[in-house]
C-alpha positions as CSV (number, residue, x, y, z in Angstrom):
1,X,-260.8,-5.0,127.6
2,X,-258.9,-5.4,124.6
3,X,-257.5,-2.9,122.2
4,X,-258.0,-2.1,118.5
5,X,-254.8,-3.0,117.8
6,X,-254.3,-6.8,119.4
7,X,-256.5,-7.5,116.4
8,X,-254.6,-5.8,113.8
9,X,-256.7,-2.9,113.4
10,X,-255.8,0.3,112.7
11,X,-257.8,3.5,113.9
12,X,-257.0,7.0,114.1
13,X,-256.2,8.1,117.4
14,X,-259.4,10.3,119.4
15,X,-261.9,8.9,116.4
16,X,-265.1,8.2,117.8
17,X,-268.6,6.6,115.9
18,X,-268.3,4.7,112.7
19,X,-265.2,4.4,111.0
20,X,-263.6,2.4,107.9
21,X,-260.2,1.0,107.4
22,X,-258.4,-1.4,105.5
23,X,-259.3,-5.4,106.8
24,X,-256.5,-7.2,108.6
25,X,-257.9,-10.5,107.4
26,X,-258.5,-9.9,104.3
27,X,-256.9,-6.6,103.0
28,X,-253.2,-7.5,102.7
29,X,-254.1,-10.0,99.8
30,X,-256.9,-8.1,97.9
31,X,-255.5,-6.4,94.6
32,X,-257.2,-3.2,96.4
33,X,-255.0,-3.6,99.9
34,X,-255.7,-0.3,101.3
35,X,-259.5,-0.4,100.0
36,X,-261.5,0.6,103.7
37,X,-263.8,-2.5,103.9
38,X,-263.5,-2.7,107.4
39,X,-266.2,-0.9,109.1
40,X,-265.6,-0.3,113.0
41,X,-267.9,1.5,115.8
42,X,-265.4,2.3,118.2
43,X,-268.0,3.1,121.2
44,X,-269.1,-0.5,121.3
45,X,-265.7,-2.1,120.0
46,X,-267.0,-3.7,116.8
47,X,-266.5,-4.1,113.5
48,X,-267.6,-6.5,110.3
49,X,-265.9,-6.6,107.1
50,X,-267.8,-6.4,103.9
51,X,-265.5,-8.1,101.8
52,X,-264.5,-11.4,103.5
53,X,-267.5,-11.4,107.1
54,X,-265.1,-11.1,109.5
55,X,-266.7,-9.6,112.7
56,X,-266.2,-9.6,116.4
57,X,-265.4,-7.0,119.0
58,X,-263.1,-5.9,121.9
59,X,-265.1,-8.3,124.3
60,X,-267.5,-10.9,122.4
61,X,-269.1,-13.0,124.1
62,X,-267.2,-16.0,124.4
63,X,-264.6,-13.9,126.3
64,X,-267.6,-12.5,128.4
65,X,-268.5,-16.3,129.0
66,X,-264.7,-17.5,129.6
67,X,-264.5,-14.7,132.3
68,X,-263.9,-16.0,135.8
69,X,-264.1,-13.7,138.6
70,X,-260.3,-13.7,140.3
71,X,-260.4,-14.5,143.7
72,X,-258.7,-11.4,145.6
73,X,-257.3,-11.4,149.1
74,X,-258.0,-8.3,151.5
75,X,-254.6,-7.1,152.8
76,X,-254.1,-6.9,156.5
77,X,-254.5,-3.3,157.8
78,X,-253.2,-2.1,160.9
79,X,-254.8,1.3,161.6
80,X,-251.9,1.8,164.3
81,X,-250.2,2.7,161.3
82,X,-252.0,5.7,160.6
83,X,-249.8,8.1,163.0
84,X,-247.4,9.8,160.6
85,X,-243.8,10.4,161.5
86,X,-242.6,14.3,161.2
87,X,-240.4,13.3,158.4
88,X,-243.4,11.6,157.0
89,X,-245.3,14.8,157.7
90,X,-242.6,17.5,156.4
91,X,-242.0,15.2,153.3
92,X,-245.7,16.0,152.1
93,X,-246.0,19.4,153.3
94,X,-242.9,19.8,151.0
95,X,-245.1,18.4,148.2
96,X,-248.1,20.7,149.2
97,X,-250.3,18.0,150.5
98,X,-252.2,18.5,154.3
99,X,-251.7,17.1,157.1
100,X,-256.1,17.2,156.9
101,X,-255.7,15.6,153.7
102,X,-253.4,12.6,154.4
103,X,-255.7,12.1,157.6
104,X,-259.1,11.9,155.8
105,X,-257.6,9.4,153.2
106,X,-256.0,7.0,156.1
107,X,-252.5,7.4,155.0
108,X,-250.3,5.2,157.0
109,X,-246.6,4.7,157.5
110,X,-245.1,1.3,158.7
111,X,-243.2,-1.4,157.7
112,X,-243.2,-4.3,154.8
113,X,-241.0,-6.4,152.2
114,X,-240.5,-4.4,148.8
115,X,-238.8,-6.5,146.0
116,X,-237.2,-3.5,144.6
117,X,-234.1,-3.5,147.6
118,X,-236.0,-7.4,148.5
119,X,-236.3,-5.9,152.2
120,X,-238.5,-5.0,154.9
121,X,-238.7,-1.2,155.0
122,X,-240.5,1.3,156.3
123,X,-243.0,2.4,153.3
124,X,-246.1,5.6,153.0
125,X,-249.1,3.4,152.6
126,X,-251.6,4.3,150.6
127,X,-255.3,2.1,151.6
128,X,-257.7,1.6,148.6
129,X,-261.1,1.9,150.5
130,X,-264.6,0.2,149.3
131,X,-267.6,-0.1,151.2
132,X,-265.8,0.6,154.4
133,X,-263.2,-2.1,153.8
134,X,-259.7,-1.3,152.7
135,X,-259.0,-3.8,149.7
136,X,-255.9,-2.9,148.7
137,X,-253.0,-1.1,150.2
138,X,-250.0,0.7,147.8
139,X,-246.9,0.7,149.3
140,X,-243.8,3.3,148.2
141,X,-240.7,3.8,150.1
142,X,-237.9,6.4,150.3
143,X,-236.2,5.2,146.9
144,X,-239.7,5.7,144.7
145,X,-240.6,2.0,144.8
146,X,-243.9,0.9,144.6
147,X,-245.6,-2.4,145.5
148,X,-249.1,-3.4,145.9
149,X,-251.4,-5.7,148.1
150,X,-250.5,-9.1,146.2
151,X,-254.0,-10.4,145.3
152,X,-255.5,-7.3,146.2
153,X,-258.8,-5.6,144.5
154,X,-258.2,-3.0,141.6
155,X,-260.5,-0.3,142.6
156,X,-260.4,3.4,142.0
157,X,-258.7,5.4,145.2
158,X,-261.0,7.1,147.3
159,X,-263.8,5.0,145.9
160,X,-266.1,5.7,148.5
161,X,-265.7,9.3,148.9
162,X,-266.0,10.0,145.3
163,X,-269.3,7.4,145.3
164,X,-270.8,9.6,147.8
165,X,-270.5,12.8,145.4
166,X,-271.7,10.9,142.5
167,X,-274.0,13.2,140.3
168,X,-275.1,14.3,136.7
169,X,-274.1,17.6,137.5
170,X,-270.9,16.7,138.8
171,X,-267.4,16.4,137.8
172,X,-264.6,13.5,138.7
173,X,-261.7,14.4,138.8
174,X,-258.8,11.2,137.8
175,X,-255.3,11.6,138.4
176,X,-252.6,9.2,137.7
177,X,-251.0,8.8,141.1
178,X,-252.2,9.3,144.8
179,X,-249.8,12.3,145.2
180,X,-251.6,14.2,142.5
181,X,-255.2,13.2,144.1
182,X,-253.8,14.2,147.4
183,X,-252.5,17.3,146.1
184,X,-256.4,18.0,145.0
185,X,-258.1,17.6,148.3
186,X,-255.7,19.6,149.8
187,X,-257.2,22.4,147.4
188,X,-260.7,21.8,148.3
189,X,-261.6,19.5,145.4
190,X,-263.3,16.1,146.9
191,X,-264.5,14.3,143.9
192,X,-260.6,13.0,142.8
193,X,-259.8,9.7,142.2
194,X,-256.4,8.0,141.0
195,X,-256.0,4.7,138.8
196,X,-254.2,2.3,140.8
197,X,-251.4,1.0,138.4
198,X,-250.4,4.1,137.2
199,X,-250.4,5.0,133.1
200,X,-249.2,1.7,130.9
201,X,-246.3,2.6,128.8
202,X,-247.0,3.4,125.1
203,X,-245.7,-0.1,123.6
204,X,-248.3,-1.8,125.1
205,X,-250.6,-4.2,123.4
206,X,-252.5,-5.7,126.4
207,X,-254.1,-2.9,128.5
208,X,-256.7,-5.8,130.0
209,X,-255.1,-6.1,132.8
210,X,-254.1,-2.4,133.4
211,X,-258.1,-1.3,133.5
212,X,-259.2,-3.9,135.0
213,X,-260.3,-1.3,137.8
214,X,-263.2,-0.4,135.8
215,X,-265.4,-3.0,135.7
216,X,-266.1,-2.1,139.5
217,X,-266.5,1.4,137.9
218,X,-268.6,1.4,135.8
219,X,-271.5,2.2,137.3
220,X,-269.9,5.0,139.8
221,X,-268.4,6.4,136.6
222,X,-272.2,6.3,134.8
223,X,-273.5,8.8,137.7
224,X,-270.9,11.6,136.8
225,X,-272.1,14.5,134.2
226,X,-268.0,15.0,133.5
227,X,-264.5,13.5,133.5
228,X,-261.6,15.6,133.7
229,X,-258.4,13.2,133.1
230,X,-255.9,15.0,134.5
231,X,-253.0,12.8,133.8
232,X,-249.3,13.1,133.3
233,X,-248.0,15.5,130.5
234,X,-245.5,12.4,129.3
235,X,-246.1,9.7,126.3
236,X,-247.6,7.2,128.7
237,X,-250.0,9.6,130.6
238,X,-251.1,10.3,127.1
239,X,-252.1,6.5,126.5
240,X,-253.2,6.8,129.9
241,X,-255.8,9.5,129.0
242,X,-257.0,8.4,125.3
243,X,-257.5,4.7,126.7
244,X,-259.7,6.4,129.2
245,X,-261.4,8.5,127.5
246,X,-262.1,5.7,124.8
247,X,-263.4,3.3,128.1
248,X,-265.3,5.6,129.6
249,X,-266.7,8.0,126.4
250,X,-264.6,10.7,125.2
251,X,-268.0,13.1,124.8
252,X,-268.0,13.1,128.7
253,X,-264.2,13.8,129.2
254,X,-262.3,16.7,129.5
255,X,-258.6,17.2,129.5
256,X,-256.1,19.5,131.7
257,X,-253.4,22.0,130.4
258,X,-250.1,22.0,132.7
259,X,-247.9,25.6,132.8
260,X,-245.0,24.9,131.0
261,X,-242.3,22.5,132.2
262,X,-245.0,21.1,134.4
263,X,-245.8,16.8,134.5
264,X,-248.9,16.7,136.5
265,X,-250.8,18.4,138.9
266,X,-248.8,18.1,142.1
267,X,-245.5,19.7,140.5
268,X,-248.0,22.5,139.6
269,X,-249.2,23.5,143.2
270,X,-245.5,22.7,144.2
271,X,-244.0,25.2,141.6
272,X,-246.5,27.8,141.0
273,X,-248.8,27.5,144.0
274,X,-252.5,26.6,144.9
275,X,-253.9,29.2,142.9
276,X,-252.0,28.0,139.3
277,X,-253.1,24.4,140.4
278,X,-256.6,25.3,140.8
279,X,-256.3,27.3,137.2
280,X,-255.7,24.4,135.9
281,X,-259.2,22.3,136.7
282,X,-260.9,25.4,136.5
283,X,-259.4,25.6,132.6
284,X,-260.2,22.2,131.3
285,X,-262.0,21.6,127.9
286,X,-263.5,18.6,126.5
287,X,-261.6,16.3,124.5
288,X,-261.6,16.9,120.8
289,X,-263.8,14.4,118.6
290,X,-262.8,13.6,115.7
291,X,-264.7,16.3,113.1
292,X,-266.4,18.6,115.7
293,X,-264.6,21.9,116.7
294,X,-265.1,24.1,119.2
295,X,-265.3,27.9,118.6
296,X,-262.0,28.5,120.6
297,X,-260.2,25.9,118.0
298,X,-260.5,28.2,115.2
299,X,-260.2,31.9,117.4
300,X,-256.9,32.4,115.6
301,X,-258.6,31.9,111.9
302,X,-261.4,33.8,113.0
303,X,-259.1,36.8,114.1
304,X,-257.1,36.4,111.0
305,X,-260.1,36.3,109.4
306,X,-261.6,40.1,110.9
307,X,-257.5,41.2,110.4
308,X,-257.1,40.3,107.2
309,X,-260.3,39.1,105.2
310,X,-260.7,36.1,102.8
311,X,-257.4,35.4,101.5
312,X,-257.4,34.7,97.9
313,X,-255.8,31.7,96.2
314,X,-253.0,31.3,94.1
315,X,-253.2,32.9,90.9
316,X,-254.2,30.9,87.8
317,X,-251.9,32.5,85.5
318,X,-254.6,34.2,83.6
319,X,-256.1,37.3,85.2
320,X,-259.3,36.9,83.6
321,X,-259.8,33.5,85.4
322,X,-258.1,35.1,88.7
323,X,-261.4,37.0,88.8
324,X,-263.5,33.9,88.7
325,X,-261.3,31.3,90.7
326,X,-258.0,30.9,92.2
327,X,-256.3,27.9,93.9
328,X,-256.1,26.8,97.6
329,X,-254.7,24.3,98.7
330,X,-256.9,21.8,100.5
331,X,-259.5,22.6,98.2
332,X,-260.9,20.2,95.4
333,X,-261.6,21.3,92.1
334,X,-263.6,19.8,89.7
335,X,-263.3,20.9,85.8
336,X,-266.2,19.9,83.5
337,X,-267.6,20.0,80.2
338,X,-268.6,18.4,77.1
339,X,-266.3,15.4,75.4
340,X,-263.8,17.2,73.5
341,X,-263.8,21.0,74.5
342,X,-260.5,21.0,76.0
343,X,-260.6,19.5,79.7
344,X,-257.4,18.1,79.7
345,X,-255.8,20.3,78.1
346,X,-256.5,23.5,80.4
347,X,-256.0,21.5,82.8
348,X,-252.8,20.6,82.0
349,X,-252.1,24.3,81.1
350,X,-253.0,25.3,84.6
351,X,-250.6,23.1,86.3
352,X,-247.8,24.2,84.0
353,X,-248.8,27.9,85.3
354,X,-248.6,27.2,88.9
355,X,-245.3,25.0,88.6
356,X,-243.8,28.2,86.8
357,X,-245.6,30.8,89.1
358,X,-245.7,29.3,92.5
359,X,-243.0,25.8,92.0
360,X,-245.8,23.3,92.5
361,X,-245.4,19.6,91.5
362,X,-247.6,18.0,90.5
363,X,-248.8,13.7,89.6
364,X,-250.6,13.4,87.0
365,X,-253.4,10.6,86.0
366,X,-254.9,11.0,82.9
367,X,-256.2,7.4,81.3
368,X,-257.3,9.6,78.1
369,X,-253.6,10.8,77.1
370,X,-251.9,7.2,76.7
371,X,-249.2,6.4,76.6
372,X,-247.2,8.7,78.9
373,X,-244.7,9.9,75.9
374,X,-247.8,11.7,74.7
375,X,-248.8,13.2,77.7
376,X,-245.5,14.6,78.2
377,X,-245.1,15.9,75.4
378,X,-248.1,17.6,75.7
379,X,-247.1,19.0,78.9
380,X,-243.8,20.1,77.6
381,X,-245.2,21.5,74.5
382,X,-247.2,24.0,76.8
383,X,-244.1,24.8,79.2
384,X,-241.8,26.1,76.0
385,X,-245.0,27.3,74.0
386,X,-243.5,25.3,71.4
387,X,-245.5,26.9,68.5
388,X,-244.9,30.7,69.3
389,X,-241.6,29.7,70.7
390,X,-240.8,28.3,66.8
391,X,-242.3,31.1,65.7
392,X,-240.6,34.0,67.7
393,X,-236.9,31.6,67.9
394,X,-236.4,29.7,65.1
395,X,-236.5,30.3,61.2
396,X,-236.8,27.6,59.0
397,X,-233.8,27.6,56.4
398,X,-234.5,25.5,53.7
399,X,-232.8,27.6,51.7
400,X,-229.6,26.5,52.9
401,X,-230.3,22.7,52.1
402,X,-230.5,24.4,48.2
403,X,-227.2,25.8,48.5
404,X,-225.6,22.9,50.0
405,X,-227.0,20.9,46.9
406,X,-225.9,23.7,44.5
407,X,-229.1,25.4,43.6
408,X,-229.2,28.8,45.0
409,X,-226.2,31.3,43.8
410,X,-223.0,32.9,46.2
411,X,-225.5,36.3,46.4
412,X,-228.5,34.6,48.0
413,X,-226.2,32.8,50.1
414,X,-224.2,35.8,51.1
415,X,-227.6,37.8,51.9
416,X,-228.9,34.4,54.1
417,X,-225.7,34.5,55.9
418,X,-225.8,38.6,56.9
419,X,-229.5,37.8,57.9
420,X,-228.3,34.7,60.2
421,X,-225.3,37.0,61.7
422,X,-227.7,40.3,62.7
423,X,-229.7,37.2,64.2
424,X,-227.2,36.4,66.4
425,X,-226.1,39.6,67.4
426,X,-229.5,40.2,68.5
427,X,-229.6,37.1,70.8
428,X,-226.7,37.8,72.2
429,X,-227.8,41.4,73.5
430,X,-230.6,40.1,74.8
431,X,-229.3,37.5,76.5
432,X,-226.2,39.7,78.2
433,X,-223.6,37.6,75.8
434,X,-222.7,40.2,74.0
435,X,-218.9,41.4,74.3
436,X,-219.0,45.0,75.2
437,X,-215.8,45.9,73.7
């Protein structure tokens, strides 16, 4: 199945139902580009724009109809293969995985070409049983190369094993390697699976081919009450688990939490033991949809809530209104009132308080006060307090434009001038200017 994104579209990540975003089609030319006119139901992989038509989903039905079934080849299995070397033996006991385990899941050891040294070697095979028939093998030697049956079936590992634990009330476990399924039925846990091609790295567009293992799924996957995706802790496990979860319904998956410095689950029971690795299923939690919440997302809140109580908002800047209202951020508030009484203007008075009290910015859109030399002027006129500012600061001297044109005599003058010099001695005390010797 396609992705969102091979047609352009762009969707949070983890959002689930309806959604709207910008059109790919038509958006990019539209006056209103970002305007979301695309609406998308991402359970079903749809979508129709209501601006320009444009519809489709992640498999219409002319891909359904151009969909051939691939012809795949059963590998050759030799179960001579299946007696394990020490080495072979000591190597997964070193990784915390049974001798039990490896037997109950046909592990085999033997020889065949891998292109990575372009050799026949001796390789740890993995069998992908189905119905009783292995129909595809994995093969992985000593230098971490990995191969599959050419032609071979994508299935789920340990397909039939986990089909014959299928139910409502039960939960499937999917890891992203054999080793880390292996490491699971070694702890008692029997409904584990592991994708066959691994987790596809995050730059990729075309995931068709990478899930291609759950059309033969689907079904097996329906009769399971829960999914726990317990994936790689890297970037591509994590594409690895949302693309699941997306496939298969995120309401019915859960996620796993690693101890720190951990990847997955078999460096888990390797560092910290069975017991830490078990921990780890036993702790899993559902995986968050977009606008619900769980009561163990808010805990801290709610404990900083009993600690502390309701936090208040920022202060106005005028304690009567402080009693009434204060501002939080992440809150939207809406001011109204009749034409005329001074919307704007408080407003605009309360955004010069909280840029002087707390250093907020602010963008301002106000059609009304046009052009933007008279709203900023308006603005600045209530940061100085221009009026009491005049009046407190500044005195008006006409008197000395009459003197400078001859018609006020030396004695006025000389009394305008003591005035102007007390004046300034005043200022400069105030300020700190002042010389004090």
């Amino acid at each position: 199945m396609k992705t969102f994104a091979e047609f352009g579209i762009e969707i949070a990540a983890g959002a689930t139902g309806d959604v709207k975003t910008p059109c790919p089609q038509c958006s990019p030319s539209r006056k209103k580009s970002t305007a979301p006119c695309l609406s998308v139901n991402v359970e079903k992989g749809t979508w129709n724009c209501w601006h320009c038509g444009w519809t489709g989903g992640l498999k219409t039905v002319a891909e359904k109809a151009e969909v051939r079934p691939k012809k795949t080849v059963k590998p050759a299995w030799d179960h001579s293969r299946l007696g394990l070397p020490q080495k072979v033996l000591e190597y997964f006991q070193g990784r915390g995985i049974s001798p039990e385990a490896l037997a109950a899941n046909q592990v085999g050891y033997g020889p065949a070409w891998m292109p990575g040294p372009n050799a026949e070697v001796t390789c740890i095979q993995f069998p992908y049983v189905k119905a009783g028939v292995v129909v595809n093998v994995k093969y992985r030697d000593g230098n971490k190369n990995f191969r599959q049956a050419k032609d071979a079936e994508k299935v789920l590992f340990r397909f039939d094993s986990i089909e014959k634990r299928a139910g409502a009330d039960r939960a499937l476990i999917i890891t992203e390697g054999e080793m880390d399924a292996l490491s699971l039925v070694t702890l008692g846990y029997q409904a584990v699976t592991s994708v066959p091609d691994g987790a596809p790295s995050p730059g990729t567009k075309n995931y068709e081919k990478k899930f291609s293992f759950l059309e033969s799924a689907e079904a097996l996957l329906a009769k399971y009450g829960r999914v726990i995706l317990a994936v790689d802790n890297d970037a591509p496990g994590q594409t690895l688990e949302r693309e699941l979860a997306r496939r298969i319904g995120v309401e019915k998956c859960w996620r796993v939490t690693y101890p720190e410095g951990c990847k997955d689950i078999n460096e888990v029971l390797v560092k910290h033991g069975p017991e830490a690795a078990r921990l780890v299923i036993e702790e899993t939690r559902p995986m968050p949809i977009a606008g619900l919440y769980t009561t163990s997302d808010i805990k801290g809140d709610v404990e900083l809530l009993y600690a502390e109580g309701f936090r208040r908002g920022l202060s106005t800047g005028w304690q009567a209104v402080d009693e009434h209202y204060t501002v939080r951020t992440g809150e939207m508030t809406i001011i109204t009132g009749i034409p005329g009484s001074g919307k704007s203007n408080w407003l605009d008075a309360l955004a010069v308080n909280l840029f002087k009290l707390h250093g907020w910015s602010f963008c301002f859109c106000s059609p009304e006060n046009w052009p933007v030399q008279r709203h900023a002027a308006s603005v600045v006129e209530k940061i100085v307090g221009i009026l009491d500012y005049i009046h407190d600061h500044c005195l008006l001297m006409r008197n000395l434009l009459l003197a400078a044109n001859g018609e006020i005599g030396d004695a006025e003058l000389r009394g305008l001038s003591h005035v102007f010099e007390n004046i300034m001695a005043d200022l400069e005390c105030a300020t700190g200017e002042l010389d004090p010797a």
